[in-house]
C-alpha positions in Angstrom: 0.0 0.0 0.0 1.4 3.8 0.0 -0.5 7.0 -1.0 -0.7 9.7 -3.2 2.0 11.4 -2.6 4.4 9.3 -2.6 3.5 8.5 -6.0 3.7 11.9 -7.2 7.1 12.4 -5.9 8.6 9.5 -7.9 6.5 10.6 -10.8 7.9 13.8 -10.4 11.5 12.6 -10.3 11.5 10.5 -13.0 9.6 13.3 -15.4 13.0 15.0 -15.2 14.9 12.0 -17.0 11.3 11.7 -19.7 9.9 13.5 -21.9 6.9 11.3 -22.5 5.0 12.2 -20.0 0.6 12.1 -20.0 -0.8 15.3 -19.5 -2.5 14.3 -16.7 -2.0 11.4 -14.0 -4.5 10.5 -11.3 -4.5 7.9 -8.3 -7.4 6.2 -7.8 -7.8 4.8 -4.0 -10.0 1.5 -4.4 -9.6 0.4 -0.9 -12.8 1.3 0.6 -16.9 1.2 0.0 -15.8 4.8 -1.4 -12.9 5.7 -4.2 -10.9 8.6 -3.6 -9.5 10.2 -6.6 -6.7 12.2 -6.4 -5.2 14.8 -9.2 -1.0 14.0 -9.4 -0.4 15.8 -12.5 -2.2 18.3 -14.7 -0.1 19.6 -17.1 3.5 20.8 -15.8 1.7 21.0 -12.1 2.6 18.2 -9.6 -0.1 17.8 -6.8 -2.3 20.9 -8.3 -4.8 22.5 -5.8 -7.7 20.5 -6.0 -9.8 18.3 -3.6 -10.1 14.9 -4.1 -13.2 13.4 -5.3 -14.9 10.3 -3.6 -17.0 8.2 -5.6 -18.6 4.9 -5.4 -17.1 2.5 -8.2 -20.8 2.5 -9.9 -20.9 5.9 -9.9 -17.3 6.2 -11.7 -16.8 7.7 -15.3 -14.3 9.5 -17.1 -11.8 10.9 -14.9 -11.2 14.1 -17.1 -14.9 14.6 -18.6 -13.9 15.2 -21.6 
């Protein structure tokens, strides 16, 4: 197990030896009755200021609703 932003950190670290890179990386907590969904990177930003969302799995769609 580890969390969110541990994740973004080594995302972060390794962006600086890629250049391949998605526009846009999210982590997606599955661990309870609710998800959390949690923004690691949108666009050059690493852990951009924005609440989480929790959802149920049923209720889940398209992260980016687009």
């Amino acid at each position: 197990m580890t969390n969110y932003v541990a994740v973004a950190d080594a995302i972060q670290a390794e962006a600086k030896t890629r250049t391949d890179l998605p526009d846009e990386i999210y982590f997606v907590a599955t661990f309870a009755h609710l998800w959390s969904v949690f923004t690691l990177k949108r666009g050059a930003k690493y852990l951009p200021d924005e609440k989480h969302l929790d959802m149920r799995a049923s209720e889940l769609v398209d992260l980016t609703r687009r």
